[in-house]
C-alpha positions, 0 to 999 in steps of 0.5 A: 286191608281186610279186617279181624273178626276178632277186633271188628263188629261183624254187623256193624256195616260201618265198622267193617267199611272202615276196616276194609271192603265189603262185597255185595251181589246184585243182579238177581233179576238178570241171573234168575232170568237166565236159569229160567226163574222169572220173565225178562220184562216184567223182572218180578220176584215172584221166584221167592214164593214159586221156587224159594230153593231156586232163590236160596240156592243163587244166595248161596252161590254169591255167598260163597263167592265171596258177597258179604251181604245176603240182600234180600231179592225184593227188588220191584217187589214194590206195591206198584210193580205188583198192581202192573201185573195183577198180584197185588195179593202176593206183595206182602207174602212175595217180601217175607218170603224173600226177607226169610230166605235172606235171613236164613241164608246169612246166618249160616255164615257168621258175621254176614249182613243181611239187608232189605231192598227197596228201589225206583218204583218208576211212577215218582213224579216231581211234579205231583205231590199225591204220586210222591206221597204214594211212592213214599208210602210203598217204601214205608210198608217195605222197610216195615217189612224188612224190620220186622224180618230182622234185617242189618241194613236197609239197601236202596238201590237204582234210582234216577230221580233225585227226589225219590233216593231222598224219600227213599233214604228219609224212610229207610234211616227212621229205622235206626239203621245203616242205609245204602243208597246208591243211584242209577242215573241214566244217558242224560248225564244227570237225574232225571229231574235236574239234579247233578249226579254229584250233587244228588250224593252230597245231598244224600251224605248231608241227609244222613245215608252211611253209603251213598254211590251207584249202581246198575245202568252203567258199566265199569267205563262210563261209571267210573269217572262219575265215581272218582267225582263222587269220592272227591266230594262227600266223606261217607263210604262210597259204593259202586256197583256197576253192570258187567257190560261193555258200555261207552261214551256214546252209550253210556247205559245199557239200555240203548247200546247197540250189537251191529254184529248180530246176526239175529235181533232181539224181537223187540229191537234192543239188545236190553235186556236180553240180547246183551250177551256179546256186549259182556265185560270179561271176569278179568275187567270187572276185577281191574275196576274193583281194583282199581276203585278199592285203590280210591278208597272206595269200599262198598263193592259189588257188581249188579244186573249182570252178576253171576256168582264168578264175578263176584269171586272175582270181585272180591279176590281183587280187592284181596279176600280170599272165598270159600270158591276161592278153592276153584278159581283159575289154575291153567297149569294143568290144562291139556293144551295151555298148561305147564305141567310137566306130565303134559306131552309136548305134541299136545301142547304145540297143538295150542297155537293151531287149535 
């Protein structure tokens, strides 16, 4: 089902999921590392304030291929992330740079949802109340920020600790927006500090996020069963937002999957985070679970590290939208070898089984 502008408030977040899916790109931090914009590793979005058209130009990209929301790239823009490699100066211009660029990118299009970020600062401790407060902090500042860069939404994204998503989402709602929060729970099969993962969603829901859900960590195989689970147990929107690797049972992240068939090693002995290449879900994949995810009911829909702006196209043309790169999807009519147009000659196309 997809909804009319004429009858659906087009920044009112729960009103469009009520009416039919939204698309959302992530997976800046791998798609910018691949065009040579920010170091694997570290993954800082420094790319904001030193290539602002770099940044602007992928919004774009994911934009016409079909994402809904223009989500501001301040993942690991946090306090933390920036103090760990010696930029502590750069936090606040490094959000409003990112936060203006999203803006300026989602009006170009009327209707878009323009969201901020805020993620696992990797130093939650559940145990340690000076470290909560901390954490609690860094969100309070971000989500200021986001506010004040005139945001739709507040995005919070990719965190393993049950504890950390709430702190999270109890800053984010003070705002009076819509909240996302999706979590990214790792091979432990639960959040790393005990909490279930259907649980950690429940709660989330009870604590007032519009969405709740998962993103990064998992691919389609190993994070659609925690989804149908999830779906069955809360009555808010769900959102998934899997990576676009092959991940499985026996590896259900991709932090530890491995290639026996490389013939060259990642120099730091893991295909994570960038020997991950053979391991990738083809477009076709990722389309069959937005399809068949949509087909739950769930409507928050996206595709995470790992993204490119193709498998968002795809994404949303699953799910029954058509994009403005819609116009150059897969057409093998007219290929030279495998196509069916007439005017190809016969000899070149018997050749196809022999190339």
């Amino acid at each position: 089902m997809t909804e009319s502008t004429s009858e659906v408030p087009r920044r009112d977040l729960n009103a469009r999921l009520d009416a039919g899916p939204v698309i959302c790109a992530e997976g800046f931090l791998f798609e910018l590392e691949r065009r040579g914009y920010l170091s694997a590793g570290e993954f800082v979005p420094e790319v904001a304030l030193e290539c602002p058209d770099a940044l602007r130009t992928l919004h774009v990209d994911f934009q016409r291929a079909g994402s809904d929301v223009v989500e501001a790239f301040t993942y690991n823009g946090h306090r933390e992330k920036m103090r760990v490699i010696g930029k502590e100066d750069l936090l606040e211009p490094l959000n409003r740079a990112a936060l203006q660029i999203a803006r300026e990118v989602a009006d170009q299009r009327p209707g878009d949802l323009m969201a901020g970020n805020i993620s696992n600062t990797n130093i939650w401790d559940p145990e340690d109340t000076a470290r909560q407060a901390e954490v609690r902090g860094m969100f309070e500042e971000m989500v200021g920020w986001a506010v004040e860069g005139g945001v739709d939404m507040i995005i919070g994204e990719t965190f393993y600790y049950a504890g950390e998503a709430l702190a999270a989402l109890e800053v984010a709602k003070a705002t009076g927006l819509p909240v996302v929060l999706t979590i990214a729970p790792m091979a432990i099969e639960e959040m790393a500090d005990g909490v279930g993962i259907v649980e950690t969603c429940q709660r989330l829901e009870q604590a007032g996020a519009d969405v709740v859900g998962m993103n990064c960590f998992r691919g389609p195989d190993t994070m659609l069963p925690w989804l149908k689970q999830i779906r069955a147990a809360v009555s808010c929107h769900v959102g998934a937002l899997p990576i676009p690797y092959r991940t499985t049972a026996e590896e259900p992240t991709f932090f530890n999957l491995s290639d026996d068939r490389a013939r060259v090693p990642s120099p730091h002995g893991r295909t994570f985070p960038t020997a991950l290449d053979p391991l990738y879900a083809n477009r076709y994949e990722i389309g069959a679970f937005a399809k068949e995810i949509h087909d739950l009911g769930i409507n928050y829909i996206g595709v995470c590290c790992g993204a490119s702006p193709m498998l968002i196209r795809e994404t949303a043309e699953a799910v029954g939208k058509s994009t403005e790169a819609s116009r150059f999807s897969e057409n093998m009519h007219n290929h030279f070898m495998y196509g069916d147009n007439e005017r190809l000659p016969e000899h070149i196309v018997a050749l196809g089984d022999e190339a």
